[in-house]
N, C-alpha and C positions, 0 to 999 in steps of 0.2 A: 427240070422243067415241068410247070403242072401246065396243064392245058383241060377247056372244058368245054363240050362241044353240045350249043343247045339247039333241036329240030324243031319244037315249037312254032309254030308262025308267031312275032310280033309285031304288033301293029306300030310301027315307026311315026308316021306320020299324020296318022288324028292329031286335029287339032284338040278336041276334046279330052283324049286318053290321055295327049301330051300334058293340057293343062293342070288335069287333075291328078296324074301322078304328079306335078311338080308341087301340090297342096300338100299331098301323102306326104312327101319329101321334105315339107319344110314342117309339119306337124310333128313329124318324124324326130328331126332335130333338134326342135325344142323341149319335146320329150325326154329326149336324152342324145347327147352328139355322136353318141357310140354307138348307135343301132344305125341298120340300113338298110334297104332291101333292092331284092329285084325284080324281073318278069313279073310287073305289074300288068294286070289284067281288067278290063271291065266287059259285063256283061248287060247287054240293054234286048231285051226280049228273046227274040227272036234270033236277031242277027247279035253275033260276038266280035266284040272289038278285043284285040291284047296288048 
């Protein structure tokens, strides 16, 4: 069994972070279908969105 346990806060529910990882994600695959990522983050001044 692998198990992987992350503590990070991520931000689930931005509408924004949502969007634009789903951009990341299809740039991504056009790229190449074989790459992926995760624990997408963005950062906008002051306040961090994850």
């Amino acid at each position: 069994i692998l198990l992987v346990i992350h503590m990070d806060p991520v931000e689930i529910h931005d509408a924004t972070v949502l969007a634009t990882k789903e951009k990341v994600r299809n740039v991504i695959s056009i790229l190449d279908p074989e790459l992926s990522f995760h624990d997408f983050r963005m950062i906008n001044g002051a306040e961090k969105k994850s």
